[in-house]
N, C-alpha and C positions, 0 to 999 in steps of 0.2 A: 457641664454641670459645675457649678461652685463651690469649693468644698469650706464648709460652714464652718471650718475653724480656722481660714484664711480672711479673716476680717480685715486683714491691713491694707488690704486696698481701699476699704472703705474707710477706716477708722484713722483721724489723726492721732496717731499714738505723741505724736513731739505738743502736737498743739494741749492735748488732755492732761500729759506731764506740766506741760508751762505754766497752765491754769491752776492743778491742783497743786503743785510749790507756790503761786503766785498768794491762793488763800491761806495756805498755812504759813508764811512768810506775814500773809498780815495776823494771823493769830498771834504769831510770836510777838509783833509790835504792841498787841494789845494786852501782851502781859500772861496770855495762857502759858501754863505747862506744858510745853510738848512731851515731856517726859511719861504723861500721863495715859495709862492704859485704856482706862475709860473714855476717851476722849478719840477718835476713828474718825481720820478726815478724808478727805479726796485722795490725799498723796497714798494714805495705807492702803486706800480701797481698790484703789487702780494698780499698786503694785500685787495687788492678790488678783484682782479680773484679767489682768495682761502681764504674762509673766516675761514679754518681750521688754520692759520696761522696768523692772520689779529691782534691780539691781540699780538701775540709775535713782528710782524716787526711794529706797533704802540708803543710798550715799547721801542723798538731797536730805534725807532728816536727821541722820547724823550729822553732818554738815550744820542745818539748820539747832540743832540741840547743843552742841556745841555753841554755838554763835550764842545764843540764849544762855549759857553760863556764866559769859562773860558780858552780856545786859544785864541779865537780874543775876548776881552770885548769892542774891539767899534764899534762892529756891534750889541750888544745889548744896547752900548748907542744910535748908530746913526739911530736906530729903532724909538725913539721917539724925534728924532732932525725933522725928515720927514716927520714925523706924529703925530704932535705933539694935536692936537686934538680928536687923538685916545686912548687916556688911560686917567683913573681918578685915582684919588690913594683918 
Protein backbone atom coordinates (compact mmCIF):
# COMPACT_ATOMS: atom_id res chain seq x y z
CA UNK A 1 0.00 0.00 0.00
CA UNK A 2 1.33 3.54 -0.58
CA UNK A 3 1.19 5.78 2.03
CA UNK A 4 -0.27 8.99 0.63
CA UNK A 5 2.08 11.33 2.25
CA UNK A 6 4.95 9.88 0.55
CA UNK A 7 4.55 11.71 -2.76
CA UNK A 8 8.31 11.93 -3.38
CA UNK A 9 8.57 9.43 -5.39
CA UNK A 10 6.15 10.91 -7.63
CA UNK A 11 6.79 14.40 -7.17
CA UNK A 12 9.84 16.48 -8.56
CA UNK A 13 10.33 18.37 -5.69
CA UNK A 14 14.01 20.02 -7.18
CA UNK A 15 12.25 20.39 -10.66
CA UNK A 16 8.98 22.34 -8.89
CA UNK A 17 11.70 24.49 -6.76
CA UNK A 18 13.66 25.51 -10.14
CA UNK A 19 10.61 26.47 -11.89
CA UNK A 20 8.93 28.45 -9.07
CA UNK A 21 12.48 30.57 -8.46
CA UNK A 22 12.75 30.44 -12.13
CA UNK A 23 9.18 32.75 -12.24
CA UNK A 24 9.80 34.79 -9.38
CA UNK A 25 13.30 35.62 -10.53
CA UNK A 26 11.51 36.94 -13.69
CA UNK A 27 9.00 39.04 -11.48
CA UNK A 28 11.92 40.66 -9.82
CA UNK A 29 13.18 41.60 -13.46
CA UNK A 30 10.00 43.08 -14.23
CA UNK A 31 10.22 45.36 -11.49
CA UNK A 32 7.59 43.80 -8.94
CA UNK A 33 7.93 43.94 -5.25
CA UNK A 34 8.75 40.95 -3.91
CA UNK A 35 8.46 42.39 -0.57
CA UNK A 36 4.84 42.45 -1.00
CA UNK A 37 2.43 40.39 0.98
CA UNK A 38 -0.35 40.52 -1.32
CA UNK A 39 1.43 39.22 -4.06
CA UNK A 40 1.75 34.84 -3.35
CA UNK A 41 3.67 33.17 -6.04
CA UNK A 42 4.82 29.63 -6.76
CA UNK A 43 8.06 29.78 -4.53
CA UNK A 44 5.54 30.84 -1.25
CA UNK A 45 3.00 28.31 -2.38
CA UNK A 46 5.14 25.23 -2.66
CA UNK A 47 7.13 26.04 0.33
CA UNK A 48 3.63 25.70 2.42
CA UNK A 49 2.48 22.51 0.10
CA UNK A 50 5.94 20.65 0.74
CA UNK A 51 7.43 21.43 3.70
CA UNK A 52 10.54 19.15 2.36
CA UNK A 53 11.51 22.05 0.40
CA UNK A 54 10.01 25.10 2.46
CA UNK A 55 13.52 26.10 3.84
CA UNK A 56 15.44 26.06 0.51
CA UNK A 57 12.44 28.29 -1.52
CA UNK A 58 12.46 30.61 2.11
CA UNK A 59 16.47 31.14 1.57
CA UNK A 60 15.66 31.51 -2.49
CA UNK A 61 13.34 34.79 -1.53
CA UNK A 62 15.57 36.27 0.80
CA UNK A 63 18.18 35.77 -1.34
CA UNK A 64 16.02 36.95 -4.28
CA UNK A 65 14.84 40.40 -2.02
CA UNK A 66 17.94 41.21 -1.25
CA UNK A 67 19.15 41.09 -4.80
CA UNK A 68 16.09 43.35 -5.70
CA UNK A 69 17.40 46.12 -3.14
CA UNK A 70 20.26 46.51 -4.74
CA UNK A 71 18.29 46.71 -8.51
CA UNK A 72 15.73 49.03 -7.58
CA UNK A 73 16.95 50.88 -4.02
CA UNK A 74 13.78 53.10 -3.90
CA UNK A 75 11.56 50.68 -3.33
CA UNK A 76 13.37 49.84 -0.22
CA UNK A 77 13.55 53.50 0.53
CA UNK A 78 9.75 54.14 -0.40
CA UNK A 79 8.93 51.25 2.09
CA UNK A 80 9.23 53.61 4.91
CA UNK A 81 8.18 56.94 3.11
CA UNK A 82 4.59 54.83 3.30
CA UNK A 83 4.90 53.49 6.31
CA UNK A 84 6.55 55.49 8.08
CA UNK A 85 5.49 54.62 11.49
CA UNK A 86 6.41 51.07 10.86
CA UNK A 87 10.12 50.88 11.82
CA UNK A 88 12.19 52.01 14.90
CA UNK A 89 15.75 52.16 14.43
Amino acid sequence: MIDKDDYSKFVDLDGIFNLALEERQELLELGYDLRDNSCITSLEWYAGKYPEIAERCNKALSELIEKQSTMFPELTINVYDRYPGSHSF
